[in-house]
C-alpha positions in Angstrom: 122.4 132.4 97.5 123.1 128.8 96.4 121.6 126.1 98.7 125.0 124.3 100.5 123.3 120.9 101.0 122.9 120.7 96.8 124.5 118.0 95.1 125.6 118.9 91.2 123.1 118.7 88.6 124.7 115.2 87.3 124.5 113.3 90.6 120.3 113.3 90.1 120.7 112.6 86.5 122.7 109.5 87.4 119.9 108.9 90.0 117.3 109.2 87.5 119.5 106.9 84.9 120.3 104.2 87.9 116.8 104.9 89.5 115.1 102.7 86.7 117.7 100.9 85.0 117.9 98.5 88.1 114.1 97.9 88.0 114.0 97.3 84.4 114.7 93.2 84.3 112.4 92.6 87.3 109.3 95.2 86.8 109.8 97.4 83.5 110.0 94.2 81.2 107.1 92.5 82.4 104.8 95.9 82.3 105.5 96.3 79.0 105.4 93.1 77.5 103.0 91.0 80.4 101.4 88.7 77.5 104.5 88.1 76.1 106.0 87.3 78.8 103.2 85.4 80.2 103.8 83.3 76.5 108.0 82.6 76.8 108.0 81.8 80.4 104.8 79.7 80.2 103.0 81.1 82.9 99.9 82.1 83.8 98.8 85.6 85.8 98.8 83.8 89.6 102.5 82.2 88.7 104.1 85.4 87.6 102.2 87.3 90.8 103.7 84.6 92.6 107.5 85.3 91.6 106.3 89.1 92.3 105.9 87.6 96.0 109.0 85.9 96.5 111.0 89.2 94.9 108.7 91.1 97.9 109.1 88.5 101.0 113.6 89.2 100.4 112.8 93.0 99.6 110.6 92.9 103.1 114.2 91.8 104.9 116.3 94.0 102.3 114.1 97.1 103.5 115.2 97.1 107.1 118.3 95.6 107.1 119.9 98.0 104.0 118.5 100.9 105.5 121.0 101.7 108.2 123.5 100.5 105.7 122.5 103.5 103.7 123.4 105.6 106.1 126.9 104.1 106.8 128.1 104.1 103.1 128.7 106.2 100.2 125.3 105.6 98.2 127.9 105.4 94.9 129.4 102.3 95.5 125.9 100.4 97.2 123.8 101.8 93.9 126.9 100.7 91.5 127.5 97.1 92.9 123.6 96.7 93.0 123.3 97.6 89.4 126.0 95.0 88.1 124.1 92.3 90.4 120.8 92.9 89.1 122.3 92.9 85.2 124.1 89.4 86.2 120.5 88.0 86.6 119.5 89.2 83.3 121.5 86.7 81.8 120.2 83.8 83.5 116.3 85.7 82.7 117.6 85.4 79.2 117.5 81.5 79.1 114.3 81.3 80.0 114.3 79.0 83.5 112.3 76.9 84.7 109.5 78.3 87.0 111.7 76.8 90.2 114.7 79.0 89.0 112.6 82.1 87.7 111.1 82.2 91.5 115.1 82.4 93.0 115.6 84.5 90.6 112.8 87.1 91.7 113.9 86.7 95.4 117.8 87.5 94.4 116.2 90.7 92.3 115.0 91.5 95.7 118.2 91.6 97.4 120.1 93.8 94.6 117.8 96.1 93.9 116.7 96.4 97.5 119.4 96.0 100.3 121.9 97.6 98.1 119.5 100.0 96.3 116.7 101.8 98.0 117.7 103.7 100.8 120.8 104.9 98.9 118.6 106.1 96.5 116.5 107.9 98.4 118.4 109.7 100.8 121.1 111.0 97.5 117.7 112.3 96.6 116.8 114.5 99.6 120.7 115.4 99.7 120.8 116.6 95.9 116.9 118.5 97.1 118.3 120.5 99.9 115.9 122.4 102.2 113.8 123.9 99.6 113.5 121.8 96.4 111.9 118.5 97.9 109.1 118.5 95.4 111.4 119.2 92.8 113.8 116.8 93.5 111.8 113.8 94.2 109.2 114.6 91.2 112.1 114.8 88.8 113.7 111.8 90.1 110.2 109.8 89.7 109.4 111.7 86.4 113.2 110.7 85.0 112.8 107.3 86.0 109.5 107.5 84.2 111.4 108.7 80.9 113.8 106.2 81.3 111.3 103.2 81.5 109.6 104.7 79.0 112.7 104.6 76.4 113.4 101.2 77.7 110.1 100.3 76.9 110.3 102.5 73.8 113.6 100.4 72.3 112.2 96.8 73.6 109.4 97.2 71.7 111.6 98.2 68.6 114.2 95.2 69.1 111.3 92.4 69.8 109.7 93.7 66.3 112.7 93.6 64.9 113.5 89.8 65.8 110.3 88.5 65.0 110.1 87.6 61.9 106.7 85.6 62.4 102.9 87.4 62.0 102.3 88.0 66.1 99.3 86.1 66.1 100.9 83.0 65.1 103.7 83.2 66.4 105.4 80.2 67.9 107.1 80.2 71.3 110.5 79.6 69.9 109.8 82.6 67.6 108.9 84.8 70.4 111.6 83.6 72.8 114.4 83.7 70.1 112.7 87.8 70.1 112.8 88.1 74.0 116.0 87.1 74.5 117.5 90.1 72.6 115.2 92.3 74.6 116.6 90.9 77.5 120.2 90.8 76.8 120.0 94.5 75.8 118.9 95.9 78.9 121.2 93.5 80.8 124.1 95.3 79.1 122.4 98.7 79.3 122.0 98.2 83.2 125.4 97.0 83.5 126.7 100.4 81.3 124.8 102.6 84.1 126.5 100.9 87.3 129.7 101.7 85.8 128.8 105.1 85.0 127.7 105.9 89.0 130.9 104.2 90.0 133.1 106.4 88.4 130.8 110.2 88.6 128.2 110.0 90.8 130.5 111.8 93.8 129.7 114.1 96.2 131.9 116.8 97.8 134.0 115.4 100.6 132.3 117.3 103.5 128.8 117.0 102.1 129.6 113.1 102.3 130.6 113.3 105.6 128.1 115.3 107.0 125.1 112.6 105.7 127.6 109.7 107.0 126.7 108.1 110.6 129.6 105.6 112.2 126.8 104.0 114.1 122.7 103.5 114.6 121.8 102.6 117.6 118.5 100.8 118.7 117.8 104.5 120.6 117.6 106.3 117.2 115.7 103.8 115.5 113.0 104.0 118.2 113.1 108.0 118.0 112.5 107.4 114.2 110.0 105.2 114.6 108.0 107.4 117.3 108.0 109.8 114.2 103.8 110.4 113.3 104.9 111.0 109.6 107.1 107.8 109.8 103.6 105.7 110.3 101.6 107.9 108.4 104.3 107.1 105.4 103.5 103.9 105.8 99.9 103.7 105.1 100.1 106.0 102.6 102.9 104.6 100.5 101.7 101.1 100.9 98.4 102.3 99.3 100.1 104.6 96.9 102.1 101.6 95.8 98.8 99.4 95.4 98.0 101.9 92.8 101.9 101.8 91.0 101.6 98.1 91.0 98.0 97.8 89.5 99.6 99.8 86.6 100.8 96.6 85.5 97.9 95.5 84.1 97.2 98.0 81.3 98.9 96.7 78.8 97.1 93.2 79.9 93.8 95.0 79.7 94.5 96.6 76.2 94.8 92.9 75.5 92.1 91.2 77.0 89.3 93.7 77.1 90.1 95.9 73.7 91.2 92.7 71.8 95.0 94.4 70.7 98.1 92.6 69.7 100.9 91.6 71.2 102.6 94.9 70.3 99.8 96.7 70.3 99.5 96.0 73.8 102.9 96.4 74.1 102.5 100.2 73.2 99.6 100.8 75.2 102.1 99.9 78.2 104.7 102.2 77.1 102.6 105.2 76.7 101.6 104.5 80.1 105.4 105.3 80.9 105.5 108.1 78.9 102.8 109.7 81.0 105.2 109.0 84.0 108.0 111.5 83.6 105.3 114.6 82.9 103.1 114.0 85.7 106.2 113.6 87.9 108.1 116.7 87.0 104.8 119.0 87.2 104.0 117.9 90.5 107.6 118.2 91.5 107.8 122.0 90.7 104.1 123.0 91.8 104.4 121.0 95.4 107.5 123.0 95.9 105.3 126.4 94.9 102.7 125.3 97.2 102.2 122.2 99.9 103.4 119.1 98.6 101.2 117.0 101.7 97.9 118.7 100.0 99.0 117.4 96.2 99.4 114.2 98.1 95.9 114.2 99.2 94.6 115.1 95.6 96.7 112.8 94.3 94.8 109.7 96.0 91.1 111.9 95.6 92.5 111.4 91.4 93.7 108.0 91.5 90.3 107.0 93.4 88.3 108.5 90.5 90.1 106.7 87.8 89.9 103.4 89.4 86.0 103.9 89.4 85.7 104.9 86.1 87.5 101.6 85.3 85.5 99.0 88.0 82.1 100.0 86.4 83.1 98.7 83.3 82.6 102.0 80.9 85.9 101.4 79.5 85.0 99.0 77.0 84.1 99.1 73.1 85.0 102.6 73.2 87.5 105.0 70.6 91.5 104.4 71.2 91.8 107.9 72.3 89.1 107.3 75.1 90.6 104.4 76.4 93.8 106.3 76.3 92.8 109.0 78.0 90.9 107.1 80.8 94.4 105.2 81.4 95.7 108.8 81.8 93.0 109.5 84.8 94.8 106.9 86.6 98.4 107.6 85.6 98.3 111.0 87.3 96.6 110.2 90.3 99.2 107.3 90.7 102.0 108.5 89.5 101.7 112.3 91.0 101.2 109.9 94.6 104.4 107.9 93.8 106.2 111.2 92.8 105.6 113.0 96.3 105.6 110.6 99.1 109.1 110.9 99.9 108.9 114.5 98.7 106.7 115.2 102.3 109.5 113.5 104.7 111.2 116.9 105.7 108.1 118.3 106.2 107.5 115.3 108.5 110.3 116.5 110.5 112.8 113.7 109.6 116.2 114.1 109.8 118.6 113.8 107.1 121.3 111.8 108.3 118.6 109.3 109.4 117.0 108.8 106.4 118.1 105.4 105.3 116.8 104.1 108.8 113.6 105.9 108.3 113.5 105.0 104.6 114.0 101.3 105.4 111.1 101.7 108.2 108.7 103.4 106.3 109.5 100.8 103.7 109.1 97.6 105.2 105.3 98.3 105.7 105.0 100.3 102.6 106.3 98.0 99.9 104.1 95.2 100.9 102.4 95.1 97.7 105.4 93.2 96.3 104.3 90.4 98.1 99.9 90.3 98.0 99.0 92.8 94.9 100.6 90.4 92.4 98.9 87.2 93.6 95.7 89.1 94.6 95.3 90.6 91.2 96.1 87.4 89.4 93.8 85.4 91.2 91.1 88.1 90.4 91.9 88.2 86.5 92.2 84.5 86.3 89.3 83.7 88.1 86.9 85.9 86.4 88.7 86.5 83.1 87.9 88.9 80.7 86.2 92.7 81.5 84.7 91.4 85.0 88.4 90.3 86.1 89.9 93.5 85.4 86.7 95.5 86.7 87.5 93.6 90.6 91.1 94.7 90.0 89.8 98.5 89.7 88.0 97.9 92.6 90.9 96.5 94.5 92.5 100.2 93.6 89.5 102.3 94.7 89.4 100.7 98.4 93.0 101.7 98.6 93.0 104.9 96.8 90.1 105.7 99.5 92.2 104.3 102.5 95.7 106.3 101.2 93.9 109.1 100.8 92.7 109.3 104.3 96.2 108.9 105.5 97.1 111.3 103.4 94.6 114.3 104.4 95.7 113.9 108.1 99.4 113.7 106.9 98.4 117.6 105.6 96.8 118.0 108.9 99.9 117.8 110.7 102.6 118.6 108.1 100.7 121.3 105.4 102.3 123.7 105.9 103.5 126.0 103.1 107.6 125.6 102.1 108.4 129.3 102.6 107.2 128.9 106.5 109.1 125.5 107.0 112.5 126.7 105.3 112.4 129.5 107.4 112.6 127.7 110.7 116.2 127.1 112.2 
């Protein structure tokens, strides 16, 4: 019998498309290319953590206040409108700003792709999972947005190559910004392309849009949300989860740094990084829902902890590509398998659906703190100690909080591990 709560097939696939276009200027961009963006912007790693901080200190304030909005409004028109925002700041990213402007920029990033963006996003994902396909849902919404950075990544890399006509290593910074800017401009078009699409498909059935609609949220139901164990639990273990996610970033820097590769060599070693995304996040989709997705959780962080270690002793140096691709891969499944299934545990926390934008925005506004201190905090490690030993404190950074999530995440099982057949089952 067909699950009434499911959205079409379409709706996630224009949550998957809108899931990572609207992160592409602000995130996507500057994984991929970090020491060429580093170059055009004329920055160094502590400036650019620090614009990651002002996008995290408006996000912080997005979190809570767009939350209850999410569960006011159809999440169409919030994702849509946020997507056309966000591409509207491409094209002041594209003229290259001073570091004042680049900063304001961040912090409006952090309103559209926050206030408008988040809570929407999540709760059209539970909707579209139903009772049964959590895992599923969440793990291919994670693992899509993964395939969709990745082909971002994938064609940035091919139109920056394309516009520089100069040998990379002497490259001037007109040269590379002349390059940039078509990178830019492309995805600001692309992002702008995928809001329209949303506005005009991504519908639900009338009743199914009323039934996950509230009139009002009162301060009585936020308290019983917050009461929640699995709402405080979530926040420990996303905000460590998210650690992980954001240390990702550096890859491509460490490729750089540490194994002495090109600008576009680098470049690629950050792009197969987002390849790894999408298959990690639909495996773990489909075997949490076969199983307990709070115990993949758990092993998740056991993973992630692993990989950082194997990166803070310093082994991954002077060593074949395909070992230092592979040890990048230890980390990208622990991290990304995390990223993929802590939402995915929510209705096994006992949280309802109709609150989840509250929740979301909650569970968020501890959780996503790493926008504002992991980007300063890892800068300030790389640039004080540059080189191997800068990136081997940044590994250690991720253990402490792979140790601390994981934790979290055990007890999380504790209460919540149940197996999927024995919680659908329930009234």
């Amino acid at each position: 019998m067909k699950d009434p709560e499911k959205a079409p097939w379409y709706y996630l696939f224009l949550l998957i498309l809108a899931g990572e276009s609207v992160f592409i200027l602000p995130f996507v961009l500057q994984r991929v290319f970090r020491p060429t963006v580093l170059k055009v912007f004329e920055l160094d790693n502590v400036e650019l953590g620090l614009c990651f901080s002002v996008y995290g200190f408006v996000a912080l304030i997005s979190y809570l206040l767009g939350g209850p909005l999410a569960d006011k409004y159809q999440p169409r028109k919030l994702i849509a409108i946020a997507l056309w925002m966000t591409a509207l700041g491409g094209l002041v990213f594209a003229t290259f700003p001073e570091y004042s402007t680049l900063q304001i920029l961040y912090g409006f990033w952090g309103f559209t792709t926050i206030f408008l963006f988040w809570s929407p996003m999540i709760k059209a994902t539970r909707v579209w999972g139903g009772k049964k396909s959590q895992g599923k849902a969440f793990g291919f919404l994670d693992g899509g947005r993964g395939l969709v950075g990745a082909l971002f990544g994938t064609l940035g890399v091919v139109v920056f190559s394309h516009f520089m006509s100069a040998n990379l290593e002497v490259a001037t910074l007109q040269e590379s910004r002349f390059a940039f800017r078509y990178v830019i401009l492309t995805s600001s078009a692309i992002v702008a392309v995928v809001g329209l699409l949303v506005w005009i498909f991504m519908k639900l059935p009338e009743h199914l849009e009323k039934e996950i609609i509230v009139d009002k949220i009162t301060v009585s139901q936020i308290k019983e949300v917050v009461r929640l164990p699995s709402v405080v639990l979530l926040m420990v273990i996303i905000l460590c989860a998210y650690v992980g996610y954001k240390i990702t970033d550096v890859f491509s820097l460490y490729a750089q740094d540490v194994m002495l590769f090109d600008e576009v060599g680098s470049a690629q070693v950050g792009t197969f990084l987002l390849f790894a995304r999408p298959v990690v996040g639909v495996f773990i989709g489909v075997l949490a829902d076969r199983s307990r997705p709070s115990l993949w959780l758990f092993i998740s962080f056991i993973i992630t902890f692993f990989g950082a270690i194997i990166f803070a002793s310093g082994l991954v140096s002077n060593i074949p590509y395909f070992v230092f691709l592979l040890s990048i891969l230890v980390v990208a499944i622990g991290v990304y398998a995390a990223r993929s299934l802590y939402f995915a545990v929510m209705q096994s926390g006992k949280i309802p659906l109709v609150f989840t934008g509250t929740a979301v925005g909650l569970i968020s506004l501890v959780g996503y703190t790493p926008d504002i201190f992991a980007g300063p905090a890892m800068g300030y490690l790389l640039d004080a100690s540059p080189g191997l030993e800068g990136h081997q404190h940044v590994f250690w950074m991720l253990a402490v909080f792979s140790f601390i999530g994981g934790i979290a995440a055990f007890r999380y099982f504790q209460l919540y591990g149940k197996p999927i057949n024995e919680i659908s089952k329930k009234p």
